[in-house]
ZAMARGU-4260 file (C-alpha; in steps of 0.2 Angstrom, whole numbers, plus 5000, padded with zeros to 4 digits):
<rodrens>
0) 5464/5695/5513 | 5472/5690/5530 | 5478/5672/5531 | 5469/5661/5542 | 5476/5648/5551
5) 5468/5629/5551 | 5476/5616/5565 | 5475/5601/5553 | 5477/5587/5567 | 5463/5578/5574
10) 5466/5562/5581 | 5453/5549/5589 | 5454/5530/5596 | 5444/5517/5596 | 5430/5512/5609
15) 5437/5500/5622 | 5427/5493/5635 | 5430/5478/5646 | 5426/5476/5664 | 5409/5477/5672
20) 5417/5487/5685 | 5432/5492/5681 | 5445/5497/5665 | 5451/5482/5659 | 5468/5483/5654
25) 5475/5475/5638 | 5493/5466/5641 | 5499/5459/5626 | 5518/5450/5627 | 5515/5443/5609
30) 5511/5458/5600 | 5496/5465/5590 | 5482/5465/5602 | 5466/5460/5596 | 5457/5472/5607
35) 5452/5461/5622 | 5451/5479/5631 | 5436/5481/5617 | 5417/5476/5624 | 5419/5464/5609
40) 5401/5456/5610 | 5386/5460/5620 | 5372/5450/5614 | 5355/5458/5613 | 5342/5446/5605
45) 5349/5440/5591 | 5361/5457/5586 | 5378/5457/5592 | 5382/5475/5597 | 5399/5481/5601
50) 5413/5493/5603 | 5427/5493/5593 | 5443/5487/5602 | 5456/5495/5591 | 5469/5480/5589
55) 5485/5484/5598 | 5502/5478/5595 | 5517/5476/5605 | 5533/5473/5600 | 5540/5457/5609
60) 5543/5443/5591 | 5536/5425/5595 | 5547/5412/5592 | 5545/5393/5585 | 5550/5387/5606
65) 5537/5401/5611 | 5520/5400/5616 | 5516/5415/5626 | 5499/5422/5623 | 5489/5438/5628
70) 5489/5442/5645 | 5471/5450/5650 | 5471/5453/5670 | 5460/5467/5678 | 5472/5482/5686
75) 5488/5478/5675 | 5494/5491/5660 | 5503/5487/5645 | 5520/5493/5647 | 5525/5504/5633
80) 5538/5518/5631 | 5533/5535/5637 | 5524/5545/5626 | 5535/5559/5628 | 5549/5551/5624
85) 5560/5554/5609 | 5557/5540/5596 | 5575/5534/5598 | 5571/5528/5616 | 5557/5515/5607
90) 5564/5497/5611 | 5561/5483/5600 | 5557/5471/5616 | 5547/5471/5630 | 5550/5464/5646
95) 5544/5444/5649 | 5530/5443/5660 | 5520/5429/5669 | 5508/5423/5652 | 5491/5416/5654
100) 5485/5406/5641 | 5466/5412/5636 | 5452/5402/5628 | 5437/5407/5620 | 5427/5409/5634
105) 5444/5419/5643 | 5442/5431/5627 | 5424/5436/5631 | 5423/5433/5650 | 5421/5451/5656
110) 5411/5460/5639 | 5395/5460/5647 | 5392/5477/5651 | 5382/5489/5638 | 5393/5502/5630
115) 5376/5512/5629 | 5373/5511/5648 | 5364/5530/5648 | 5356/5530/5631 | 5346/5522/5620
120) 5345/5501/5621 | 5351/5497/5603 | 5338/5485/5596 | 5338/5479/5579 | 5326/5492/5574
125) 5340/5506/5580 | 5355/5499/5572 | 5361/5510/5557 | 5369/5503/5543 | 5382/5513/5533
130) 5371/5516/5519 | 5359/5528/5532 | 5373/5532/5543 | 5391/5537/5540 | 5386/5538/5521
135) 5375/5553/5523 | 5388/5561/5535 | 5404/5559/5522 | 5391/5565/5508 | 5395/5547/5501
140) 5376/5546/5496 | 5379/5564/5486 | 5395/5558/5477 | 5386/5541/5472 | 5368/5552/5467
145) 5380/5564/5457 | 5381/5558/5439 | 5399/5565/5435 | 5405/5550/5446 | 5395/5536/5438
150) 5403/5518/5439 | 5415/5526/5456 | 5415/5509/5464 | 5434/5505/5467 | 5431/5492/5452
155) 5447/5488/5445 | 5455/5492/5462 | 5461/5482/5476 | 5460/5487/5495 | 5472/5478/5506
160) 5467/5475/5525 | 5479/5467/5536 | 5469/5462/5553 | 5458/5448/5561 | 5454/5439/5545
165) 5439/5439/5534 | 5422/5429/5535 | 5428/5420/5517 | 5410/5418/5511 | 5402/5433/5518
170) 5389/5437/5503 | 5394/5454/5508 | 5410/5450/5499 | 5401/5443/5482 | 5393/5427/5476
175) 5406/5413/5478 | 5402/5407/5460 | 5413/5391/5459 | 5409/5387/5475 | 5428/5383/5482
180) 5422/5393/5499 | 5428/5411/5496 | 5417/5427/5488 | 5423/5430/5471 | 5428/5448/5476
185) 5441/5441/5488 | 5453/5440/5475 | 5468/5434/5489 | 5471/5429/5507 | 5486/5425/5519
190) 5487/5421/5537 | 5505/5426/5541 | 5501/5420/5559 | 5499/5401/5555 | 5508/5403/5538
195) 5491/5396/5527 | 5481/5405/5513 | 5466/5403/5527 | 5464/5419/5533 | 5445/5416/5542
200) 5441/5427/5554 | 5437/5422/5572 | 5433/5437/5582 | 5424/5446/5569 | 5434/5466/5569
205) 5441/5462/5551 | 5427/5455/5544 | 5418/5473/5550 | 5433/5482/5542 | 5434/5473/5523
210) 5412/5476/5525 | 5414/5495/5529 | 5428/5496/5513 | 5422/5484/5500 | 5406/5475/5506
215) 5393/5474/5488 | 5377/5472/5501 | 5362/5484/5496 | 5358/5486/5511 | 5375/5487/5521
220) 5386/5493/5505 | 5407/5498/5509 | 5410/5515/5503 | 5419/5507/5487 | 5408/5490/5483
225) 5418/5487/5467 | 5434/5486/5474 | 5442/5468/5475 | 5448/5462/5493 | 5464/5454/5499
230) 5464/5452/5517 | 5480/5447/5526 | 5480/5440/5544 | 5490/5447/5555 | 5482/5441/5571
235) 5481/5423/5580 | 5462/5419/5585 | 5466/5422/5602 | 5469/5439/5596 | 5489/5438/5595
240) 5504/5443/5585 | 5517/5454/5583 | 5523/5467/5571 | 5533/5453/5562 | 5516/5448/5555
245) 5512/5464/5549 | 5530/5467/5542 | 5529/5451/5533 | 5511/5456/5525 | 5517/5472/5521
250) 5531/5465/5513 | 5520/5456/5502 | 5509/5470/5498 | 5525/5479/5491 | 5531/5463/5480
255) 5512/5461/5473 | 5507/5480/5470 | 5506/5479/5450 | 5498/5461/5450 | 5482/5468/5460
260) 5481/5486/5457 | 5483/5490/5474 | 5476/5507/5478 | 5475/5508/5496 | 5482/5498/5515
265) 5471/5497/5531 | 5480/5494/5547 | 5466/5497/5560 | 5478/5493/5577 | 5490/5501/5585
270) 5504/5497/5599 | 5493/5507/5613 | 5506/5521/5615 | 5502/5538/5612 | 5518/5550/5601
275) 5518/5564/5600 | 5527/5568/5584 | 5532/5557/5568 | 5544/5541/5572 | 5546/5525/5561
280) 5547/5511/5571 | 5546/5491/5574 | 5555/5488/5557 | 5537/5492/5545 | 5544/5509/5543
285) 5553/5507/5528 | 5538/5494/5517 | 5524/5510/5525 | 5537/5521/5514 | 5539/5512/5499
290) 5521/5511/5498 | 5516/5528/5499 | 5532/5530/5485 | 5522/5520/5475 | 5505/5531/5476
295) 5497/5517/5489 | 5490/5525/5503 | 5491/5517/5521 | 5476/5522/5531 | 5479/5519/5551
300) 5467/5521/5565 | 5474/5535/5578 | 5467/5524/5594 | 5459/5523/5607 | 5467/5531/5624
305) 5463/5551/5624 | 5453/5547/5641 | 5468/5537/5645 | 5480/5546/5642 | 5474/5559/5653
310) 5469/5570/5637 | 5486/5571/5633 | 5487/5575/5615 | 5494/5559/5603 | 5493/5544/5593
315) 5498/5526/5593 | 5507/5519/5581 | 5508/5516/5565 | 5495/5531/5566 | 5513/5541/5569
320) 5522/5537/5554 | 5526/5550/5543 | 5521/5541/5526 | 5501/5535/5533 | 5485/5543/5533
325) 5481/5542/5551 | 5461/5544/5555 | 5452/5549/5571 | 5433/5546/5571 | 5417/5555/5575
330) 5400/5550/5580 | 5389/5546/5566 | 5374/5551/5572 | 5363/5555/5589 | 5367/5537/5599
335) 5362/5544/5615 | 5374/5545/5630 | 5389/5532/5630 | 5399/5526/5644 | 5415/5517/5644
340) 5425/5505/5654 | 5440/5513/5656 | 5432/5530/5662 | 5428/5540/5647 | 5412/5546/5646
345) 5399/5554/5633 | 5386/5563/5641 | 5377/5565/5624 | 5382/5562/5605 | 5378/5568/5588
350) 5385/5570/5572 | 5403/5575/5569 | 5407/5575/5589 | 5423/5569/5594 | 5424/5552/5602
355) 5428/5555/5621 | 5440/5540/5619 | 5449/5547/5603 | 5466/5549/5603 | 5470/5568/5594
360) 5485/5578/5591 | 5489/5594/5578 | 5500/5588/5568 | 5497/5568/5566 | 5480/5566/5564
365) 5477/5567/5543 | 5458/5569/5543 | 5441/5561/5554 | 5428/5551/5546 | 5412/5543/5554
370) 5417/5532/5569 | 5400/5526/5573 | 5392/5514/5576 | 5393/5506/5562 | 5383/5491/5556
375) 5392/5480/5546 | 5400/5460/5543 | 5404/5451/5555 | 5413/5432/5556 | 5399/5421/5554
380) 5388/5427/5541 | 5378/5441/5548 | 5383/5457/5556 | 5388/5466/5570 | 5388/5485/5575
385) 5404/5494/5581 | 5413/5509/5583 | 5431/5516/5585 | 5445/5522/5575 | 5446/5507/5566
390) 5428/5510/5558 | 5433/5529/5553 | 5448/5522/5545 | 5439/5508/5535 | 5431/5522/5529
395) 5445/5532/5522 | 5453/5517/5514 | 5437/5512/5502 | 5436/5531/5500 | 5452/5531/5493
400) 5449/5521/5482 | 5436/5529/5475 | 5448/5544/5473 | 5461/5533/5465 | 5449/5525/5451
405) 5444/5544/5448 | 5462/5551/5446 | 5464/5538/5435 | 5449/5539/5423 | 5450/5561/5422
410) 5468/5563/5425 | 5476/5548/5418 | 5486/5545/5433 | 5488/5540/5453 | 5486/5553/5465
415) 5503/5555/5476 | 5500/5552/5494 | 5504/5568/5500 | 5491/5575/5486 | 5478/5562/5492
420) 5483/5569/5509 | 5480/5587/5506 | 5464/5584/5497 | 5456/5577/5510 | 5460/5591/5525
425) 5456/5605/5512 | 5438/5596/5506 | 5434/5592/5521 | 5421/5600/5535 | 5430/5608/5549
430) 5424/5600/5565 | 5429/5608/5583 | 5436/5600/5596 | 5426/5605/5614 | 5412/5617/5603
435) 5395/5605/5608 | 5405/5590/5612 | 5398/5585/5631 | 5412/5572/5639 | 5424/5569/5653
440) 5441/5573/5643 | 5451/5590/5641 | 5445/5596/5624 | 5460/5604/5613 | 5447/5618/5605
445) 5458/5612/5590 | 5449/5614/5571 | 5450/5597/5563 | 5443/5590/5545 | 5429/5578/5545
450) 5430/5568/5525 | 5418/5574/5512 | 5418/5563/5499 | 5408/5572/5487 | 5420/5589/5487
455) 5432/5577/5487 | 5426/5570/5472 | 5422/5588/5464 | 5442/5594/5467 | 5449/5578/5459
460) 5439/5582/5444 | 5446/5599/5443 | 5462/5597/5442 | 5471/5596/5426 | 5482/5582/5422
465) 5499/5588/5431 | 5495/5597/5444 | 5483/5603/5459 | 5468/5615/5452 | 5478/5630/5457
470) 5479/5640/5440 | 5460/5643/5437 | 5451/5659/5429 | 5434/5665/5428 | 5428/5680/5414
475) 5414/5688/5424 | 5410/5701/5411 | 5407/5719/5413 | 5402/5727/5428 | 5393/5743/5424
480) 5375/5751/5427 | 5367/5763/5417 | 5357/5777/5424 | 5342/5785/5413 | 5342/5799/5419
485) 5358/5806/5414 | 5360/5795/5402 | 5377/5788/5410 | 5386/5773/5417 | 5388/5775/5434
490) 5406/5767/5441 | 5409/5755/5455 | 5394/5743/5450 | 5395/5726/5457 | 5395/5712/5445
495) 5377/5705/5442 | 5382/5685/5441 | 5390/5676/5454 | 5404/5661/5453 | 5413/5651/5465
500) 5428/5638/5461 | 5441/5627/5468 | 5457/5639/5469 | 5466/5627/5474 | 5470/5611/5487
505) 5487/5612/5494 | 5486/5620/5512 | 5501/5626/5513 | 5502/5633/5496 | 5502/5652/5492
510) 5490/5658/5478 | 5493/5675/5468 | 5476/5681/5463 | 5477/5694/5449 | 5460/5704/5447
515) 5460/5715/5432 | 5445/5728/5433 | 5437/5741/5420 | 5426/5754/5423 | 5416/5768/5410
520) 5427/5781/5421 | 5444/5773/5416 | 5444/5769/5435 | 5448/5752/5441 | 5441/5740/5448
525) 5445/5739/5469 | 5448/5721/5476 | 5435/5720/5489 | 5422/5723/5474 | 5426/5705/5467
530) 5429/5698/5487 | 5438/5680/5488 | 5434/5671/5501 | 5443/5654/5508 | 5431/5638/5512
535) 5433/5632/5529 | 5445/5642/5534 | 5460/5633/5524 | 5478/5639/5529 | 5477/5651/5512
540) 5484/5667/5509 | 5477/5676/5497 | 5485/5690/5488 | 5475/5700/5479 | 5482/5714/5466
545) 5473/5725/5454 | 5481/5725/5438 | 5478/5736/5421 | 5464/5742/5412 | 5454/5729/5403
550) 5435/5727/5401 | 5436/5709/5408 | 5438/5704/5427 | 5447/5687/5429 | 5450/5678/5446
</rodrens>
């Protein structure tokens, strides 16, 4: 069989949109932008419906004698290095500019315009939780039907989100049972901003992400509900903060892995650059790494700037660090046309399309999942809908660890990163870039892999306990026909039953496939009579060689 190639990259952003009239740039001289570029709340009745703004850090520290704040100003970019650039020339510090210190009222001034502006009006009626959804998209609902994954829930498990903060007792987050103000299943919190263990959320984005993980609701479950929560904040409520925030949670995550059973990290932000190829930066580098040496996946949101970038091929980081998962989203489902502020445009939607604001590269991007919208908790009790980057990779995370809790129970042990990695790209549904996709941005016509979470599910529990299903055989029995009228068996018959396994889930691996073939005429049996064929067109070469005379074909 001739190998076939599969470009593994994909890459998406988040949603941002801002000004009525024009992009709204995001200028952030403290560091981890909450996303003020993001249409954070348009209120329609008494549903909040928004667009993700994918947090975005910067790298200037904040001091103790320093109280610079974000800077949000119509017309003014945020000065980063150049995206070509080698990762050497990445500075720590950013220039001082002029700050403007924003209130509440500041933070939401210009997020008035629809994100929906050509489609359909999102009512109430229309908004679609993840449980009719992104769940159906990811074959979530199939891996939770399917009774070989009974009690895969994430329980036992914690997910880790560093991010806005959490709504502390959300009922999306479990019963709060001795009443002390926090859900049961939030089993730890930090603000590394303030430096208190009151990590509540303001602007609601990691409230959505910890609900699209972990969130126990019937009606708006997380993709793992019985996985325990620790959120870390790593923003200000202006939206502020810097990298040394998120290094410090990071730092604690290592220290406290064993104590929580940490399986999987979400960082949905980004420092609003756009690399393309692997560089560790801003000092988190080396915690990312240590992590994934541990088996604990970070998942990252690739952002938001593909429009912006002028269809430029990237991602932000930490979405380019060579030890994360980093995930690019997709439309959930049919949401009519959407435009946004800073220029990209949908002209219509539909399930697995590519957001026209996605970031996308062929090598960085680990695997897409549903972007959106996505209906889930917000700061205050209810919910909110979003969409972005962030979402798809909220996703992966609770998906995660799912996969980890299943390793665990049929294996006996973690899944590896890199393993967790592969299985994902060759599980998944290959998407297209540009094949029904209707936008504004230069389409790469790149193949990229949209999570399925029930043939992920399937290859975990194929594999033996040390390595990767690769060493799989199948007796098919003999292949003969016999002919009445000359009383004979007639050679070349074709194998009456039919069988299909998992060969294998490294993409780059090379599979020897040894066919042994018998017929009544001591001939053998050819290759193409027992074909293989590759799902998805996974970067496989098969090798196939017709070996001695037996009366059984193995695969």
């Amino acid at each position: 069989m001739a190998e076939e190639e599969i470009v593994r990259d994909n890459q998406i952003a988040l949603t941002i949109i801002m000004s009525e009239t024009q992009p709204q740039s995001l200028l952030d001289i403290n560091g981890l932008d909450l996303g003020i570029q993001s249409n954070w709340e348009l209120e329609s009745g008494d549903k909040t419906i928004t667009t993700d703004g994918l947090p975005v850090i910067s790298e200037k520290q904040r001091s103790s004698a320093d109280n610079w704040s974000l800077v949000a100003e119509k017309g003014i970019s945020s000065p980063q290095p150049d995206r070509k650039s080698d990762p050497s020339s990445v500075t720590r510090n950013k220039p001082n500019l002029e700050p403007k210190n924003l209130v509440e009222e500041d933070f939401f001034a210009d997020s008035v315009k629809p994100i929906y502006a050509q489609g359909k009006n999102v009512s109430s009626s229309e908004i679609v939780p993840p449980s009719n959804g992104a769940s159906p998209l990811m074959n979530l609902s199939e891996f939770r039907a399917d009774s070989r994954f009974a009690g895969i829930n994430g329980q036992g498990f914690t997910v880790v989100v560093l991010d806005t903060g959490i709504d502390r007792d959300h009922p999306f987050f479990g019963p709060d049972s001795d009443k002390n103000g926090v859900a049961d299943r939030i089993v730890a919190q930090y603000d590394f901003a303030s430096k208190d263990a009151d990590a509540s959320d303001r602007s609601g984005h990691g409230s959505h992400m910890s609900s699209i993980i972990a969130s126990s609701d019937s009606q708006y479950p997380g993709v793992a509900p019985g996985a325990n929560i620790i959120h870390l904040k790593v923003f200000e409520d202006d939206g502020g903060g810097s990298f040394q925030y998120v290094e410090e949670a990071l730092q604690w995550v290592v220290a406290n892995l064993d104590n929580y059973n940490i399986a999987s990290v979400n960082l949905s932000f980004g420092d609003n650059g756009n690399y393309n190829e692997p560089i560790r930066s801003y000092g988190i580098d080396d915690e990312i790494e240590t992590l994934a040496g541990n088996d604990v996946a970070v998942v990252t949101a690739a952002g938001n700037n593909f429009y912006a970038s002028q269809s430029d091929r990237g991602v932000m980081y930490p979405a380019a660090d060579p030890n994360v998962i980093s995930v690019g989203a997709v439309y959930s489902s049919d949401v009519g046309s959407v435009s946004y502020s800073n220029g990209a445009n949908a002209n219509s939607t539909g399930a697995d399309r590519i957001m026209p604001i996605s970031q996308r590269h062929e090598t960085l991007t680990s695997i897409f999942a549903p972007g959106g919208p996505i209906a889930a908790a917000n700061a205050d009790g209810g919910t909110m809908t979003l969409q972005g980057t962030s979402q798809a990779a909220a996703h992966v995370t609770g998906a995660i660890a799912l996969a980890q809790q299943l390793a665990v129970r049929e294996l006996g042990r973690r899944l590896s990163v890199g393993e967790l990695e592969n299985l994902l790209a060759s599980t998944g549904k290959s998407i297209i870039d540009g094949d029904d996709e209707q936008d504004n941005v230069e389409n790469t016509g790149l193949v990229f892999k949209r999570i399925d979470m029930n043939a992920l599910g399937k290859a975990i529990a194929s594999m033996d306990n040390n390595n990767s299903p690769a060493s799989a055989k199948r007796q098919f029995g003999r292949a003969t026909s016999y002919d009445p009228l000359t009383g004979t068996n007639t050679a070349g018959a074709r194998l009456s039953e039919e069988d299909s396994f998992l060969l294998g889930t490294d993409t780059e691996s090379f599979e020897e496939v040894l066919i042994d073939g018998y017929s009544s005429y001591g001939g053998i049996v050819r290759p193409n009579s027992l074909p293989v064929t590759t799902i998805d067109g996974l970067n496989e070469s098969l090798k196939i060689v017709v070996g001695s005379l037996d009366s059984s074909a193995v695969l």
